[in-house]
BANUMI-411509 format. One line per field, with one value per residue: x, y, z of N, C-alpha, C in turn; residue in three letters. Coordinates in pm, 1 decimal, decimal comma. Example, Ala and Ser with C-alpha at 12.3 -4.5 7.8 and 13.67 -1.06 7.14 Angstrom:
# BANUMI-411509
n_px <- (1319,0|1285,0)
n_py <- (-569,0|-225,0)
n_pz <- (780,0|708,0)
ca_px <- (1230,0|1367,0)
ca_py <- (-450,0|-106,0)
ca_pz <- (780,0|714,0)
c_px <- (1320,0|1290,0)
c_py <- (-330,0|3,0)
c_pz <- (780,0|787,0)
r <- (ALA|SER)
***
This chain:
# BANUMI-411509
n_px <- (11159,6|11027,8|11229,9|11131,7|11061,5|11161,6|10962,4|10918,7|10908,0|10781,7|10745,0|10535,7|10487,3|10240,0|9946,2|9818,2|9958,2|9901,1|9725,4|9528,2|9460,2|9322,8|9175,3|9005,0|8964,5|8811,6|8551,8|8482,7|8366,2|8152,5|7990,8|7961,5|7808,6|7600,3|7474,7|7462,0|7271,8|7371,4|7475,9|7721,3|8026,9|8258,6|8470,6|8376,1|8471,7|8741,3|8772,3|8731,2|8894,0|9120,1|9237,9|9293,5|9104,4|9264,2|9484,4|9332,7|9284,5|9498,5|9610,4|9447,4|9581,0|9836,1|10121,4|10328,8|10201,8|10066,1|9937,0|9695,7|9575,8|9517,2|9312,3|9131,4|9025,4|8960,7|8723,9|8575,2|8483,1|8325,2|8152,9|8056,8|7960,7|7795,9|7578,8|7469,4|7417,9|7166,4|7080,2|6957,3|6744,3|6576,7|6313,0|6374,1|6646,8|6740,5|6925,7|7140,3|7244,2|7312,1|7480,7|7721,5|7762,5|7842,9|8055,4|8232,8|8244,4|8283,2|8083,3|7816,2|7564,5|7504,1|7307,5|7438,0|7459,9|7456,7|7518,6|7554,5|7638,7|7573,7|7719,7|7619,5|7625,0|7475,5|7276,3|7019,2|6761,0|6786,4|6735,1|6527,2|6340,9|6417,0|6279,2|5962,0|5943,9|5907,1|5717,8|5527,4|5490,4)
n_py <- (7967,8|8266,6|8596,0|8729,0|9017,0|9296,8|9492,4|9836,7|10065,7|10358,4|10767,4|10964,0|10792,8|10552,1|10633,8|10415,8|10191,9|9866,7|9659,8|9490,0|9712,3|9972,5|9864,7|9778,2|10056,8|10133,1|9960,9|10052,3|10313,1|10283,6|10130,8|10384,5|10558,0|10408,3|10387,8|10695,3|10750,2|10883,4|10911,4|10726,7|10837,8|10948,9|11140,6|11183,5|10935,8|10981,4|11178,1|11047,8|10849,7|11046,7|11152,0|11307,9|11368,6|11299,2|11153,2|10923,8|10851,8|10813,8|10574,6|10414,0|10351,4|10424,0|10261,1|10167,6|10134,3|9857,2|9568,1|9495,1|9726,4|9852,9|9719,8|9706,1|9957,8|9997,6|9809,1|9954,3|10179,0|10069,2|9987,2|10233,8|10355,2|10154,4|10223,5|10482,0|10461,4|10308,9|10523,6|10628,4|10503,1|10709,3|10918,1|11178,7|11190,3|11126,3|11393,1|11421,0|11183,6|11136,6|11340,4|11230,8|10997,8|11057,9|11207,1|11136,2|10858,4|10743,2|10796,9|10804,2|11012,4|11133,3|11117,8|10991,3|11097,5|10967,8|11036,5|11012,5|11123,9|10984,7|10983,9|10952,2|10846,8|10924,0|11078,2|11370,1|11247,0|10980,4|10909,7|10999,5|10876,3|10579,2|10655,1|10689,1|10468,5|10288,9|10336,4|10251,0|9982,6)
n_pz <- (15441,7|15515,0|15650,8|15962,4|15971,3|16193,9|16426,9|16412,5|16583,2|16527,3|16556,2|16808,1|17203,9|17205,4|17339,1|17483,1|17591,8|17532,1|17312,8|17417,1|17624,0|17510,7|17370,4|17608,2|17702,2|17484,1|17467,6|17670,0|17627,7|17453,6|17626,1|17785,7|17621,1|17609,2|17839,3|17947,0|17737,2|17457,1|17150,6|16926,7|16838,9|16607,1|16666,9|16952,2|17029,8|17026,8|17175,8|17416,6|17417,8|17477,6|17261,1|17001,6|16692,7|16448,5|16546,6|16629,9|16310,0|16263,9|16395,7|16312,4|16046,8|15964,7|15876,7|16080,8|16307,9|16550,4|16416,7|16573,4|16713,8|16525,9|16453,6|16685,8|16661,5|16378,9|16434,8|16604,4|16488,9|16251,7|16426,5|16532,5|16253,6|16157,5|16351,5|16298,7|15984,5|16088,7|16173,5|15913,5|15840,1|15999,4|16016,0|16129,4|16185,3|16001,5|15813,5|15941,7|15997,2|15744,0|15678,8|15829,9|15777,2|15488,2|15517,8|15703,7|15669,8|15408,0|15213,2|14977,9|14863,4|14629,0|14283,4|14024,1|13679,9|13374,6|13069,7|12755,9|12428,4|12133,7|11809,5|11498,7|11148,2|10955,6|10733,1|10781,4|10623,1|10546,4|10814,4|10848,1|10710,1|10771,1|10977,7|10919,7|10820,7|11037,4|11106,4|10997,1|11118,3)
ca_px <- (11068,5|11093,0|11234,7|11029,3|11094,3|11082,7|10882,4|11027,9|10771,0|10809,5|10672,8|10562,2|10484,4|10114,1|9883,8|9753,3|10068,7|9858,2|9628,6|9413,8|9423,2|9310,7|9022,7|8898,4|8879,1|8680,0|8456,9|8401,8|8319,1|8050,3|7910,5|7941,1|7718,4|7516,8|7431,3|7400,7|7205,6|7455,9|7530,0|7846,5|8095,9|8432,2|8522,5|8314,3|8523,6|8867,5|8824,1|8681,8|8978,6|9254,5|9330,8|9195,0|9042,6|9347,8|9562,0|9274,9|9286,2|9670,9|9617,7|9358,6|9616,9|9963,0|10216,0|10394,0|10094,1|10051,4|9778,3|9585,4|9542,9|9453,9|9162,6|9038,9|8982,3|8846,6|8600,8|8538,3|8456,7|8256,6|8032,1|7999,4|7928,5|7616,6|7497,6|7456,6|7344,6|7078,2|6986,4|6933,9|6623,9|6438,9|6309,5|6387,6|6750,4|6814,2|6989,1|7252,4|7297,7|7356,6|7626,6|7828,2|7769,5|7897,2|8216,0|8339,4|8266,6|8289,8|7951,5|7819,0|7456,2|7429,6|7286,6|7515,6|7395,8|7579,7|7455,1|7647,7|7598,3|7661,5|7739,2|7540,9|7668,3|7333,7|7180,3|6888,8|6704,1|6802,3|6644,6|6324,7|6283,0|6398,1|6126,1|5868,8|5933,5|5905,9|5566,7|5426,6|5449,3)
ca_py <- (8048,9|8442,4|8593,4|8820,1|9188,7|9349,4|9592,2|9934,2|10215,0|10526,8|10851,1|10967,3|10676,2|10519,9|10665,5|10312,3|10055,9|9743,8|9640,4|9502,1|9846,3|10019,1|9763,2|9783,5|10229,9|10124,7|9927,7|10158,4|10422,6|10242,6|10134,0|10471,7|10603,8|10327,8|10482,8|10827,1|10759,9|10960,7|10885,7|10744,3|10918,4|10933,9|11246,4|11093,7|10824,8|11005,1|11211,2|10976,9|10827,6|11103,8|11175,6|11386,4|11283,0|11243,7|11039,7|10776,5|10803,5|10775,3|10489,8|10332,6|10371,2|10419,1|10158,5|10136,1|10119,8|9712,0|9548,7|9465,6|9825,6|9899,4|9585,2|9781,1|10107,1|9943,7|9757,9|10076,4|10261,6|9961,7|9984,1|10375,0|10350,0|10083,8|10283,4|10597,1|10334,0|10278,7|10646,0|10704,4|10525,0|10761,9|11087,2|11306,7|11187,0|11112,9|11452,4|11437,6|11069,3|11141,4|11406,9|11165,1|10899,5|11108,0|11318,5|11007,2|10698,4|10787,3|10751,2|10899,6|11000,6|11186,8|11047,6|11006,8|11042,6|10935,2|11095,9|10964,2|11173,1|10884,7|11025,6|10847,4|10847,6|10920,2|11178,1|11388,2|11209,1|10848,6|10925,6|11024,6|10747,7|10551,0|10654,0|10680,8|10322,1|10185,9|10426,4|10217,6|9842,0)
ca_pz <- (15520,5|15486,1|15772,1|15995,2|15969,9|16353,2|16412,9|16432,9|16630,9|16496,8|16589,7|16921,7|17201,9|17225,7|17479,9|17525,9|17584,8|17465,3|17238,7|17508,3|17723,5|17410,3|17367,6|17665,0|17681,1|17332,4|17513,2|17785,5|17548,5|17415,9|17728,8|17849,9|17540,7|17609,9|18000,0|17926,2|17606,2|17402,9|17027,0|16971,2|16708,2|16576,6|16726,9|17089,9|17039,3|17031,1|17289,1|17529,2|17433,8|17527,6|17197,9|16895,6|16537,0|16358,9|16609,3|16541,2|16196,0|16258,0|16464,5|16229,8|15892,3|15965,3|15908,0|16237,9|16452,0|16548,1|16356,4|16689,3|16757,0|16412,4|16420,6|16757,3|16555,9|16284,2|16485,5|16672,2|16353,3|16174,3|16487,0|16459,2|16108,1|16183,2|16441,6|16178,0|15895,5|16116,7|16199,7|15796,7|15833,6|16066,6|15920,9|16230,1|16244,3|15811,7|15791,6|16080,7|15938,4|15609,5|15697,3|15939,6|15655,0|15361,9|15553,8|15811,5|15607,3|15257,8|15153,7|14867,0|14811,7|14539,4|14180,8|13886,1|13548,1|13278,9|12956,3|12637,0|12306,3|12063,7|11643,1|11437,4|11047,3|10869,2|10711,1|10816,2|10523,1|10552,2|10929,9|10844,4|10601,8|10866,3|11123,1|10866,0|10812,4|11131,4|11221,2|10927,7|11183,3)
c_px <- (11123,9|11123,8|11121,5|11095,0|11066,8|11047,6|10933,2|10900,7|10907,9|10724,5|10624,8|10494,1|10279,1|10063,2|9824,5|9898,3|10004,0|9749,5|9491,0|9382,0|9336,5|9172,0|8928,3|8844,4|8788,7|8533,4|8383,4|8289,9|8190,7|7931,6|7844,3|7832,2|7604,2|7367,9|7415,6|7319,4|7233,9|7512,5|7690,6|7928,5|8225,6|8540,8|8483,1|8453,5|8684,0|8875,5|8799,1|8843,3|9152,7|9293,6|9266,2|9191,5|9166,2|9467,5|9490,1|9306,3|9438,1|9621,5|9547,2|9482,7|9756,9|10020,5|10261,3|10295,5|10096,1|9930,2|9670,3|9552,5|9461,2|9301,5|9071,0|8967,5|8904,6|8721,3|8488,9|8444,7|8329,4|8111,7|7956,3|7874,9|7748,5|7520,9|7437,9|7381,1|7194,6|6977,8|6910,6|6773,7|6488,8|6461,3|6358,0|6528,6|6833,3|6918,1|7124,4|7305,8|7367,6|7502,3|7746,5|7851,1|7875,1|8050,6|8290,4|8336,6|8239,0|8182,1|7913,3|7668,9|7390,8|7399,1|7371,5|7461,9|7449,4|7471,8|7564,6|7586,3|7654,1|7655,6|7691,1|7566,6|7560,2|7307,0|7061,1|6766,8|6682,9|6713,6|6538,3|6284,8|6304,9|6312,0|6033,2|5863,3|5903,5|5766,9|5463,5|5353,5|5344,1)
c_py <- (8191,0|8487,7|8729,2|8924,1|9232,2|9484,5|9696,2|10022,2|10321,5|10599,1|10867,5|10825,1|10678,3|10580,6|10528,3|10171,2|9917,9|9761,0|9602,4|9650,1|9931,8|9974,0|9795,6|9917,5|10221,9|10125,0|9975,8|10270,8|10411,8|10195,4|10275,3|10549,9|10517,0|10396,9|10567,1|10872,6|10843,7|10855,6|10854,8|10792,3|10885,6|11084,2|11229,9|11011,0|10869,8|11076,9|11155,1|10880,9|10911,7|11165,1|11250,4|11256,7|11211,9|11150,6|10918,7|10778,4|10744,7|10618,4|10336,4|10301,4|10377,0|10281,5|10089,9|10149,7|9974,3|9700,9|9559,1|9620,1|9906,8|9809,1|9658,0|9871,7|10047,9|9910,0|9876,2|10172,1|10208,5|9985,6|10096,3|10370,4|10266,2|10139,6|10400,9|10559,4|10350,5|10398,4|10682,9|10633,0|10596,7|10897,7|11194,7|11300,1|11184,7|11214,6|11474,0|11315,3|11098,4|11203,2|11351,3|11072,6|10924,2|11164,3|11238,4|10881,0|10693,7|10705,0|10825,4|10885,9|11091,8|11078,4|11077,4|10967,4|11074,2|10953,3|11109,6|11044,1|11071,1|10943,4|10936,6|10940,1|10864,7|11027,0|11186,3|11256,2|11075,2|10872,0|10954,0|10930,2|10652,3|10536,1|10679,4|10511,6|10208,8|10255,7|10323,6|10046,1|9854,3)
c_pz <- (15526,0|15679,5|15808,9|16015,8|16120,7|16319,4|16468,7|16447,1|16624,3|16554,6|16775,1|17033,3|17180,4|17343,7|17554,5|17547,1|17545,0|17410,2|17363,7|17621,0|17625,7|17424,7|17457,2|17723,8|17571,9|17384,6|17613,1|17768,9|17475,3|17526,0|17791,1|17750,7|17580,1|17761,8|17987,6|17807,3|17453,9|17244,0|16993,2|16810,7|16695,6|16673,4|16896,8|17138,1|17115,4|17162,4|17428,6|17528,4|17505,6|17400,7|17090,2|16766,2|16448,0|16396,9|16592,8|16463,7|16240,9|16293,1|16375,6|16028,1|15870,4|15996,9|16011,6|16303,4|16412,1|16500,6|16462,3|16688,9|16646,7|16430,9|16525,1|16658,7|16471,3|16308,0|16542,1|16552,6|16233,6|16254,4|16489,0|16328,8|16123,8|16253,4|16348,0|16080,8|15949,4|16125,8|16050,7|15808,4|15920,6|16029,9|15994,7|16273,2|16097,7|15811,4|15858,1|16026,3|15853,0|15605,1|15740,9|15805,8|15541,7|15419,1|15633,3|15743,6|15423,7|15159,6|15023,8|14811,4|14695,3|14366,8|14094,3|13781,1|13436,5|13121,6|12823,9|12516,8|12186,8|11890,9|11597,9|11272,0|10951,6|10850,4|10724,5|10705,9|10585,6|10704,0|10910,1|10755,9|10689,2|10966,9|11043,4|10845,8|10907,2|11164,4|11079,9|10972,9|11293,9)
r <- (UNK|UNK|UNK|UNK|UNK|UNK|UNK|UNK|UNK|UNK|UNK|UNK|UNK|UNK|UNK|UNK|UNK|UNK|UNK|UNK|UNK|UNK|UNK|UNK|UNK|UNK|UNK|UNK|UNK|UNK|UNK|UNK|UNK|UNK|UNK|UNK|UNK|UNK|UNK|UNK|UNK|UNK|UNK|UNK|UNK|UNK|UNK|UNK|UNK|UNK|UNK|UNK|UNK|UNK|UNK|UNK|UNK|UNK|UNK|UNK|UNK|UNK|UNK|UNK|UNK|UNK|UNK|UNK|UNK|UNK|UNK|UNK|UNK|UNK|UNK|UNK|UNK|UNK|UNK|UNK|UNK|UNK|UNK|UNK|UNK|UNK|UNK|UNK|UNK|UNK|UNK|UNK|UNK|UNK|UNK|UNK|UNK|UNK|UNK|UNK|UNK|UNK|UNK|UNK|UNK|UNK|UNK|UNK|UNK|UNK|UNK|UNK|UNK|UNK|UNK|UNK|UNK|UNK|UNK|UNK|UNK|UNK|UNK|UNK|UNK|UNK|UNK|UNK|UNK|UNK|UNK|UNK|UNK|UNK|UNK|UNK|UNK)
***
């Protein structure tokens, strides 16, 4: 059996000392959008939390943060994300969607078109005898 590695916190401490304290400012935050009818965001999120954009990400991606705290975030972020998802289908909200979509959850709506020039070993000639031959089925 491998042994277990302890867990070594780095960096400065948590603003939240447990995974469940954490959880349940999440859940507040969502309620509290819920009551004032307020959209909820990633940047909403953080500072309702105490903390700015990139201490989530931190929180959501760095090593030394405990998984539990990471699985909050995630969840936190998953639910964002659906909520946004959902705005793309209404026409008076698509554009505000799309932006949150494409720059916070790495969406990507533009079209790619893949346009191959393939060499083809034939002379002009042999080609027109070619397509004269097939315009005769």
């Amino acid at each position: 059996m491998p042994k277990k590695v302890p867990f070594i916190k780095l960096g400065p401490p948590f603003k939240y000392q447990s995974a469940k304290e954490l959880e349940l400012a999440v859940t507040d935050y969502f309620r509290h959008c819920r009551k004032h009818k307020l959209k909820p965001g990633i940047c909403g999120l953080a500072a309702y939390l105490g903390m700015n954009r990139s201490t989530l990400k931190r929180y959501e991606k760095q090593e030394s943060v405990p998984e539990e705290y990471k699985n909050i975030i995630v969840r936190a972020r998953d639910e964002i994300e659906a909520y946004n998802e959902q705005l793309l289908y209404d026409k008076s909200t698509f554009q505000g969607a799309k932006f949150i979509m494409e720059n916070n959850f790495d969406y990507d709506a533009s079209q790619k078109i893949k346009n191959e020039n393939i060499n083809v070993d034939m002379s002009y000639e042999e080609y027109l005898s070619k397509v004269l031959d097939q315009d005769e089925y």
